[in-house]
N, C-alpha and C positions, 0 to 999 in steps of 0.2 A: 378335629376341627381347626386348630392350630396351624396344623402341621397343612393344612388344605389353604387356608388366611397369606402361610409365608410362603408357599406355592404362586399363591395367583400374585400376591406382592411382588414377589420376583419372575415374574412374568413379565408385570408389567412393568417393572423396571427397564428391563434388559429388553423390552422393545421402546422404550422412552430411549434410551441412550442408544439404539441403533440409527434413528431415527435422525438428531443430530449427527452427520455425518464428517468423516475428517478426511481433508483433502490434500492431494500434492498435486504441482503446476509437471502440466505437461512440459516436452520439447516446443520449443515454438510460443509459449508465453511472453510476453513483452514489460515491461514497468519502464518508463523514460519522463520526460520533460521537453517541454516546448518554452524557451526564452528569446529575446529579441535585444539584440545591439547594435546600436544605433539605426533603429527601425527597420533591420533586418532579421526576422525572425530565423532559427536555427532548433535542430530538435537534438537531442541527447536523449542513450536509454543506454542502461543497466546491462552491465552482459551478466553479471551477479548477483542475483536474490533468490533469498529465501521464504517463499511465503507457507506458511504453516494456518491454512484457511478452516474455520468448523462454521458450518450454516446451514441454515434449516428456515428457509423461509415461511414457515407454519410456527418454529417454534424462537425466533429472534431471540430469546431469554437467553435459552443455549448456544448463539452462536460467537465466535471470536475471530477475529485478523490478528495476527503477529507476524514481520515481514520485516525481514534485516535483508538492510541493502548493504553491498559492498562498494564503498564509493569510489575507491581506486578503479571501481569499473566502467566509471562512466565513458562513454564514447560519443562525440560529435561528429566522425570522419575527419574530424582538422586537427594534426598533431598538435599544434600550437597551443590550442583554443583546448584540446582537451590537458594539455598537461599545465595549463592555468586553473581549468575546473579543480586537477585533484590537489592543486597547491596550498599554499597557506590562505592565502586573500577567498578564498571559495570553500570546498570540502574540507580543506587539511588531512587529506586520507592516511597522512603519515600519523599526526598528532588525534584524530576522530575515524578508524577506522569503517564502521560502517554506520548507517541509520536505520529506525526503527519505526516501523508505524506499528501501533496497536490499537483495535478498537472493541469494545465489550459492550457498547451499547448501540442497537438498530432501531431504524425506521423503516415503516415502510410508505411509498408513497402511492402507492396505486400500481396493478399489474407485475408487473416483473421487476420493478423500481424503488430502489431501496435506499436511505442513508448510512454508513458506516458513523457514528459519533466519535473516533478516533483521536489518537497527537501522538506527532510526528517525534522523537528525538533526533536530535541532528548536532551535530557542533558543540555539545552539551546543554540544548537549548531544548524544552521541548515543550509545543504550541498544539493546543488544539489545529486539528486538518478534518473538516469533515469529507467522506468523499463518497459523491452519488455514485453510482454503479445498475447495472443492470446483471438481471439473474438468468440465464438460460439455461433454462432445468436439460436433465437426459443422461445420458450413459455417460458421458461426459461432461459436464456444466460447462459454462463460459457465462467469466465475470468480467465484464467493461464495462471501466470506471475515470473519474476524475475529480482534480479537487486542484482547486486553487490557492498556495500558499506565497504568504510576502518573505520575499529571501531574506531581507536586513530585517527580520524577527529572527532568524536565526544566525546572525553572523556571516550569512554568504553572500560577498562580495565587499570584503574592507578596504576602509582606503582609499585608493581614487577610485576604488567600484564602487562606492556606497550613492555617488552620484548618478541619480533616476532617470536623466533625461539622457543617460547614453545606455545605462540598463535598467529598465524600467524593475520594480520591487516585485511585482504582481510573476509570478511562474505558474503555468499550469502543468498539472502533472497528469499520466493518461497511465491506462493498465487494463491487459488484453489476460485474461487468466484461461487457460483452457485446463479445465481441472480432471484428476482422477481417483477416486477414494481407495484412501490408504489402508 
C-alpha cells in the first residue's frame, strides 16, 4: 500500500513540474527601449540578453523571469549617441556590466494578459518594474511585453542629463520573446 501511495505521489509530481515549463529565447528575440531627446524620440535594443523564462499560465505560483542584459550592447544606430548610453553619465557598462530583471510574482489580467510583478537592478539601483506582457501559447510561445521605468531612479543620465525637459525620466522598455523549451 505504501509503496502504491509513493508511486502515484511521484507521479504526480513529475507531472506538476513538467507542466511548469523552462524556456530559451529564440534567434530573432528582441528586448530594447524607446527614449526621446529633445522631443525627438529614438529607439535602442540589446544585441545581448539573457532571458532564462519558466511560465505556466495555469500555474503563475511556478513561474519565474531572470534576464541579464549586457549593457555594453546597447545600440541606437548612432555612434555617438550610443557610446554616451554605455558611458559613465548612462550605463556605465565599464563600472555596471550588465542588468537584471527578475520577477517571482504574476497576474493575470484576463485572456492571454499577464502582469510580471518584477525589479529591475541597474547601476546598483534596483526598483520595482512591473511589465504587462502578453502570452501566446504553441510549439513555440511568444511573450510581448512593456513596462515603463523612470531613468534618474536608477542613475541613468547624471549631470547635465538629469535635466527632464531635454530627456524626459519616463523610458519605455518593449520585448518581443519567441521562446522554445529547454
Amino acid at each position: 500500500m505504501s509503496l502504491r501511495l509513493t508511486l502515484a505521489l511521484a507521479a504526480l509530481l513529475a507531472a506538476a513540474a513538467a507542466h511548469a515549463a523552462d524556456y530559451r529565447a529564440e534567434a530573432g528575440s528582441t528586448l530594447g527601449f524607446r527614449a526621446t531627446y529633445m522631443d525627438e524620440a529614438f529607439d535602442s535594443r540589446f544585441a545581448r540578453f539573457t532571458p532564462e523564462i519558466r511560465f505556466d499560465p495555469a500555474d503563475l505560483a511556478a513561474s519565474r523571469f531572470d534576464v541579464r542584459i549586457v549593457l555594453a550592447s546597447a545600440s541606437t544606430d548612432n555612434e555617438e549617441r550610443d557610446q554616451m548610453l554605455v558611458g559613465p553619465e548612462f550605463f556605465d557598462a565599464t563600472g555596471a556590466a550588465e542588468a537584471r530583471y527578475v520577477a517571482t510574482r504574476f497576474r493575470a489580467l484576463g485572456g492571454n494578459r499577464f502582469v510580471a510583478e518584477g525589479s529591475l537592478t541597474l547601476r546598483g539601483v534596483t526598483q520595482p518594474v512591473p511589465l504587462q506582457f502578453t502570452w501566446t501559447p504553441g510549439a513555440k510561445p511568444v511573450l510581448e511585453g512593456s513596462a515603463t521605468l523612470k531613468r534618474l531612479a536608477f542613475k541613468v543620465g547624471e549631470g547635465d542629463w538629469a535635466d527632464t525637459a531635454l530627456l524626459p525620466d519616463e523610458v519605455k522598455v518593449s520585448t518581443r520573446l519567441v521562446l522554445s523549451p529547454r
